[in-house]
N, C-alpha and C positions, 0 to 999 in steps of 0.2 A: 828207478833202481836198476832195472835190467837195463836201459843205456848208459848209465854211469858201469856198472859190470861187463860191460860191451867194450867203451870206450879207456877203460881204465881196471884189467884184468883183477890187480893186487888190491883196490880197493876196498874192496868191498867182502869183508870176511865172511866163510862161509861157516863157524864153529862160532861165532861169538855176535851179540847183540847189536844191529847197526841199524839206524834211520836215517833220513833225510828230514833236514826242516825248511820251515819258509819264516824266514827272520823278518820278513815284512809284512806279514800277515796281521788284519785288524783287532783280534783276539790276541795278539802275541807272538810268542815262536810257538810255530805249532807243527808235527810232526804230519808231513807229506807221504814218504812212502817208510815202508822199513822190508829186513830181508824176513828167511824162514825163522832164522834163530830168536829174534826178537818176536816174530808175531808170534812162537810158541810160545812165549812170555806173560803173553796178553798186550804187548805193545799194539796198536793200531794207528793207521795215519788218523786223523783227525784228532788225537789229544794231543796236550798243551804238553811242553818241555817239561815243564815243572813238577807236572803228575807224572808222567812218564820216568823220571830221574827219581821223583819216589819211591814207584814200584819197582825200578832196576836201577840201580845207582850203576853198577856197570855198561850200561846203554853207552856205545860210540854212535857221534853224531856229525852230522856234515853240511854243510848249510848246499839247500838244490840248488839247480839252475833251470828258471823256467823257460827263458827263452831258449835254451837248449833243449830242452826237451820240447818243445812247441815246434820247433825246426825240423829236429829227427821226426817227429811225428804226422809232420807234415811231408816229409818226403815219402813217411812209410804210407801218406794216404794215397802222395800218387804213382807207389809202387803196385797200390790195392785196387790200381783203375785197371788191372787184367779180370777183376770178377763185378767189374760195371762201370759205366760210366759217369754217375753221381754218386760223389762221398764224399764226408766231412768229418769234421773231430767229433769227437764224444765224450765230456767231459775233457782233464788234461791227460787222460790215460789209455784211449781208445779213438779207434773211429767206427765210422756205419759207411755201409755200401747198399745200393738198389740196386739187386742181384736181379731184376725182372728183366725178362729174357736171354739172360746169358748162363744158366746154368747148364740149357741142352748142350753147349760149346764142352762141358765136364763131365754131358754123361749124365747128368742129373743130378740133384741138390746137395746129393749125399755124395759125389764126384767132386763138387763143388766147395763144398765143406772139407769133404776130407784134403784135399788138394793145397784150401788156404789154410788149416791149421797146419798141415806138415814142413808147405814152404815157411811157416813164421819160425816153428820149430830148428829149422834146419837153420835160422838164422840167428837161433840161441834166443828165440822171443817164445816162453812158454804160453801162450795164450787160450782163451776162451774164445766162442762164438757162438750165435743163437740165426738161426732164421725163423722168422713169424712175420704173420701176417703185415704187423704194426711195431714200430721203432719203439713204442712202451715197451712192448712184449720182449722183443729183444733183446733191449737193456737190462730186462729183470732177468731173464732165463741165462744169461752170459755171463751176469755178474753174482747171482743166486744161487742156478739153479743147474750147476754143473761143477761138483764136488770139486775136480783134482785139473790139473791143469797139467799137462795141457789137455784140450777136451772142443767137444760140441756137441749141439742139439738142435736137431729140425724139428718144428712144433707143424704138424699138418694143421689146411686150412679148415677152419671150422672150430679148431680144436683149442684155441688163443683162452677160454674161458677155462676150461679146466688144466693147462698147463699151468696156469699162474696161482691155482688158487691155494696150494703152499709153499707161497711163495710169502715171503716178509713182507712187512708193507714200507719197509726202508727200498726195496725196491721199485716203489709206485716215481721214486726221482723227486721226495718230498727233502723240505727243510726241517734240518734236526730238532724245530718245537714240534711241528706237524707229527715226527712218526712217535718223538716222546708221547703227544697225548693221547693221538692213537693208541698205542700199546697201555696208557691209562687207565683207557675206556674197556681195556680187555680185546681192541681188534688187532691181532699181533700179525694175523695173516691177510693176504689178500681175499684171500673164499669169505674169511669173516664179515668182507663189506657186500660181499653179493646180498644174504636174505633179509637186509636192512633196508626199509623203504629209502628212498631218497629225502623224502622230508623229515623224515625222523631222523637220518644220519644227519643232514643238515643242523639238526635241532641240538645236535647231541655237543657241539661246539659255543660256546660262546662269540667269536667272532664268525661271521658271515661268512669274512675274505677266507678265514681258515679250510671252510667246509668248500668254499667254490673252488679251491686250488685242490682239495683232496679229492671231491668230484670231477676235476677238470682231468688229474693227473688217469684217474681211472678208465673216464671213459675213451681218454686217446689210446690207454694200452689194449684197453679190449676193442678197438676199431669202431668206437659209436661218434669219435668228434676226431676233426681232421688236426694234424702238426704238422705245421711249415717246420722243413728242414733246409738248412743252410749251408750248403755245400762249398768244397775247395772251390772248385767251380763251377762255371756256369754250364748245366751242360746243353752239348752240340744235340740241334734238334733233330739230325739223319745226323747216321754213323754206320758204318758196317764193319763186320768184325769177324776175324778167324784164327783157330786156336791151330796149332801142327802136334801130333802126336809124339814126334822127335822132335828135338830143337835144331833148327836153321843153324851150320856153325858158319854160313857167311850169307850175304845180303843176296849173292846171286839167283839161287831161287826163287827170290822172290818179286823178281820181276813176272810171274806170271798169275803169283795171289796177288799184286797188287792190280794186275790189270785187271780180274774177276771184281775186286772190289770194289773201282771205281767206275765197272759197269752196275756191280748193285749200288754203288750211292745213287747214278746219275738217273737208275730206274726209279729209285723214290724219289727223287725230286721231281722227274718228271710228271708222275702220278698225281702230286699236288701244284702242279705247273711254278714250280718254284727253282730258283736258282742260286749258287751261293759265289761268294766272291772269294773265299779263302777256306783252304783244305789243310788239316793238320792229321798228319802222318803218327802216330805211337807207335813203338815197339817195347815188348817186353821182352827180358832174357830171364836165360834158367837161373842166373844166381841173382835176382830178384830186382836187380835193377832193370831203370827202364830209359829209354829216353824218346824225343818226340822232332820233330822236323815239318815241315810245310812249306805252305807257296801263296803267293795275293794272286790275285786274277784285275782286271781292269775293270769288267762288266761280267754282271751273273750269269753265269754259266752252268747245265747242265749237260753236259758232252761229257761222256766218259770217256771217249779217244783223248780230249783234251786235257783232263784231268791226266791220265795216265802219262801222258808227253811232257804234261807239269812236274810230276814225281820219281817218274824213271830218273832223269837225273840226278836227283839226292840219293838215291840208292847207294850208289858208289861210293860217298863218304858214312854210312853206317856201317857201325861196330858190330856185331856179330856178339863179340864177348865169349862168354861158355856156350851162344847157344838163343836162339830167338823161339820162343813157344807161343806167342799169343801179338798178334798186330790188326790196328783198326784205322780207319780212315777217320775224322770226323767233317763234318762240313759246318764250317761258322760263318756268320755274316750272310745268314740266307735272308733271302726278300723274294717279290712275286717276280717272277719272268717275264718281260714285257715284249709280245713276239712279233715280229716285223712281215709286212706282205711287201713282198717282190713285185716288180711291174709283170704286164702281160705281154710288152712287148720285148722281143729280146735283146734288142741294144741296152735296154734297162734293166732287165731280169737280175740281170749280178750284180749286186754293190758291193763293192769292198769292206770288208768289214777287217780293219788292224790290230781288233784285240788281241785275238790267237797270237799274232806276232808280238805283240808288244808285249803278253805276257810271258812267252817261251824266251826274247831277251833280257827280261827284268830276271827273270826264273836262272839264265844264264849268269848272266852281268854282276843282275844287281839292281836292287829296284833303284838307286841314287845313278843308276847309268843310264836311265832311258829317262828322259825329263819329256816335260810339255809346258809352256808357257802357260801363266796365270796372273790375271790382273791386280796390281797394287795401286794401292792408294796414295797416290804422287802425281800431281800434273806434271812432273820433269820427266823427261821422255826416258832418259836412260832408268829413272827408278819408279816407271810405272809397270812392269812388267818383271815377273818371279820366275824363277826356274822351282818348279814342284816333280815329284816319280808322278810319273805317267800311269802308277799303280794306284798310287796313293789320292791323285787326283779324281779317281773316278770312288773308292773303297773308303778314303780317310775319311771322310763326312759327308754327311746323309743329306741329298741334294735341297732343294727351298720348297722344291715339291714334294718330297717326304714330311718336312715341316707343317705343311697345309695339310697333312693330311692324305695325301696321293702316295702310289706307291713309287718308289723309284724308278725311272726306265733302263731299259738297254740303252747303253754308250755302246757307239758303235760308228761309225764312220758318220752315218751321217744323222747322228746328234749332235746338238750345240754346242761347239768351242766352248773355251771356259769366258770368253768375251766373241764378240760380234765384231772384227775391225768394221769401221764405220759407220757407228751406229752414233757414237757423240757427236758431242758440239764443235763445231769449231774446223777448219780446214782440214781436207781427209792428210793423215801421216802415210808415212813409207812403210809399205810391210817388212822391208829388210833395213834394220838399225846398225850401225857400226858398233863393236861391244864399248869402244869408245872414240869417242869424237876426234876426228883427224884434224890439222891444223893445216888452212889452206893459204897463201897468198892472193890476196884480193886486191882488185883497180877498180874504183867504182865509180862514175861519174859525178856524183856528189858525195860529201862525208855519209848522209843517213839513208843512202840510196842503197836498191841493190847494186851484186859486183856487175860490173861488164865482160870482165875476164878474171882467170884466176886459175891456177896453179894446183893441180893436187897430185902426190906421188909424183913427181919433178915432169908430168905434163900439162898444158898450160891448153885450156879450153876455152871459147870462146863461148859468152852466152847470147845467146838467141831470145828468150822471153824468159822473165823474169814474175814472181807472183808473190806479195807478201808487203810488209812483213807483220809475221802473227807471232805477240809480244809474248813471251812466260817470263814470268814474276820469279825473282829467288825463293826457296822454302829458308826462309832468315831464322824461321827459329829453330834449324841445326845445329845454328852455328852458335845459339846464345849457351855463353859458358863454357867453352871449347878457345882454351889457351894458344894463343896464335895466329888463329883461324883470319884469313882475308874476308874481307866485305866482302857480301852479297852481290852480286851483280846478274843484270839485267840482260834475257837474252831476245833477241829478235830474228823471228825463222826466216827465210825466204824458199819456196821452192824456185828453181830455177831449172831450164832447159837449153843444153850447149846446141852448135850447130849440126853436130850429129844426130841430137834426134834422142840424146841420154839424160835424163830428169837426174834432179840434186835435189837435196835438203838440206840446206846450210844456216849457219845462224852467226850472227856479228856477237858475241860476250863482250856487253859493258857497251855504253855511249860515250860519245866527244861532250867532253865536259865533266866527266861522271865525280871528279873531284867531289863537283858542289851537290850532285845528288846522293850520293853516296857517302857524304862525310867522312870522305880519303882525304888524309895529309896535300897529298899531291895527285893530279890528272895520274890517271893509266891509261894511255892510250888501248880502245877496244881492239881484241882479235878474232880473226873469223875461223870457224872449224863447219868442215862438211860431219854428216852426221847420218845422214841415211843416203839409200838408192829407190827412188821407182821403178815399177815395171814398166 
């Protein structure tokens, strides 16, 4: 209701009876939210159109939209990541935040509190909220136990037991047979199930399942059994964070909280000798929006100069807005640090290590501008080899020995290529490929011979020793179903070396005859193309 009165002022009357319904609902049309006028009525969400139209035949109605309100709700949770950084929905009407450690950033819980009901308020969002111990508790005291709205309530620790206990037991987050019977039985409150043995409440149900859900829902609110919560997202396991007492109205300030920051991230990482490959940047502003920016790294890193080198640069394109009050770092994609011994003597001492470079270009550029080769699956020479980010190559997937079990290592100079040149079968290739094969004039002593001589770039080289030829087969089935396409043909390598002392790679495409191996109409007489250089 209040984001359809958000989004559409006139809507939604303020003098006369209005609900929303869900016309898809397995019970029927059944009413979702309604405003003041109607709930003095006695309208409530949960009943059916039919009853409702009974008791006020006047009732205006409007059919919701859920995935709209699933969206705004969603954004409002990660506008809600300034007072933590795990939260998630709550029901379709609310969310929860793990405020653990970040109240001292407000001063304290009552800072805290008072702080987020005022910004919801100021946003035309009347709301409720509870801090306790346990997300039961919360739920009940938020939605229960805090009369007029807008509003809050800090339940101090210990005290989780007698906050709740007149509290409804529609509160305990049961389904509507469970609190009916409940309130059957005469237990209308929560207090009411404390001086009741557990096997006697147990007893007091007919089904079993009944009694283990109403036992289950109780002991999580009073903190006796643990609830998995399921958050927006995942959260980052090191984070640092800083609130400003003013708000920032441009990003240049904060070139010098951000450099304190990513000396505290890099200090907890270091602590647990751990390191991460990607930093993501949040900011929040005073008119409640938020937005977030980052960087990939090649190899895990705990360097706070490095980190900081990574992020200065995005400074520059952050909005300010009305005003920045609250910015955190977080670190994702951490894994263990794997640290490297230098030699003893000192022509070896230094090894170069490229990452820092390679990620302050990707960081610059553009992770699609800094490539590294990577091997594919193609015996053809031109399509055995990928261009991959040189980011992404070391960050996108978790190496063969993280698979086994092992932790990751530092990529760093001098770790493994993403392939070995010369580790297969078969005569060593050229490390430098032509991006495509050049077409030579060849003289060769016989038709299936290498050349003698031969022509490339309109100068004409004589060859001196000749090596080959080592055969690769067409990949024919490219070509099957592909409208047009020419026969497959056959190519034959030779390396070869002129009088000067300069190595070839060249290959004859197709054989004398090839008519009859190829089941071409007519002969195509074979052409030769150079295709790489040796050292």
């Amino acid at each position: 209701m209040v984001r359809l009165a958000r989004a559409e002022p006139h809507t939604v009357p303020e003098d006369a009876p209005f609900a929303l319904v869900d016309l898809a609902g397995s019970r029927g049309v059944v009413i979702t939210a309604v405003n003041a006028s109607a709930a003095r009525e006695g309208i409530a969400p949960g009943m059916a159109l039919t009853d409702a139209r009974a008791a006020l035949p006047s009732l205006r109605v409007r059919p919701g939209d859920r995935s709209e309100d699933a969206r705004v709700l969603f954004k409002l949770g990660q506008w809600a990541g300034r007072y933590g950084p795990s939260r998630g929905h709550d029901q379709e009407d609310g969310f929860w935040a793990d405020v653990t450690g970040v109240a001292h950033l407000y001063g304290g819980e009552e800072g805290l509190m008072g702080d987020l009901i005022d910004r919801l308020d100021d946003l035309g969002i009347p709301a409720c909220a509870a801090l306790a111990d346990t997300y039961g508790a919360a739920f009940a005291l938020a939605r229960f136990g805090i009369p007029d709205r807008p509003g809050w309530r800090i339940v101090a620790p210990g005290e989780t037991r007698a906050a709740l206990e007149r509290q409804p037991v529609d509160a305990l987050r049961l389904d509507d047979d469970c609190a009916v019977l409940l309130k059957r039985l005469g237990l209308r409150r929560i207090g009411d199930l404390y001086p009741i043995p557990r096997i006697s409440l147990a007893h007091r149900f007919a089904s079993n399942d009944v009694a283990q859900r109403v036992l289950s829902r109780l002991d999580q609110a009073l903190g006796r059994a643990a609830e998995p919560l399921i958050p927006f997202f995942a959260r980052a396991p090191f984070i640092a964070r800083r609130t400003f007492p003013e708000p920032l109205i441009s990003s240049q300030p904060l070139e010098g909280v951000i450099d304190e920051l990513c000396d505290e991230l890099a200090s907890a990482l270091k602590d647990k000798d751990m390191g991460t490959r990607a930093l993501l940047l949040r900011y929040y502003r005073a008119d409640g929006t938020a937005g977030v920016t980052g960087t990939r790294m090649r190899a895990y890193s705990n360097d706070g100069a490095h980190f900081t080198m990574l992020l200065s640069p995005k400074l520059e394109k952050i909005d300010a807005g009305f005003g920045i009050d609250l910015v955190s770092i977080e670190a994702t994609q951490v894994g263990p640090l794997k640290g490297t011994q230098p030699g003893f003597a000192e022509e070896g001492a230094a090894a170069y290590d490229p990452g820092p470079l390679i990620d302050a270009l990707s960081n610059r550029l553009g992770e699609k501008a800094v490539c590294v080769l990577a091997a594919h699956a193609s015996h053809v020479p031109e399509r055995s080899q990928t261009r991959i980010a040189a980011v992404r190559s070391a960050a996108g997937a978790a190496p063969a020995s993280a698979a086994r079990g092992k932790p990751p290592s530092h990529l760093s100079s001098h770790d493994a290529a993403p392939w070995s040149h010369g580790q297969g079968q078969g005569p060593r290739r050229p490390p430098f490929l032509l991006e495509r094969p050049e077409p030579i004039d060849v003289v060769a002593e016989v038709p299936d011979g290498p050349p003698a001589r031969f022509v490339w770039r309109r100068v004409e080289r004589r060859v001196a020793r000749a090596q080959g030829p080592q055969r690769i087969a067409p990949e024919w089935w490219r070509l099957i179903g592909v409208p047009g396409a020419r026969p497959a043909r056959i190519r034959d390598y030779y390396k070869i070396e002129d009088e000067g002392g300069a190595a070839y790679w060249v290959f004859r495409h197709g054989l004398f005859g090839g008519a009859q191996e190829e089941n071409a109409q007519e002969a195509v007489p074979p052409r030769w193309f150079l295709h790489g250089l040796f050292c």
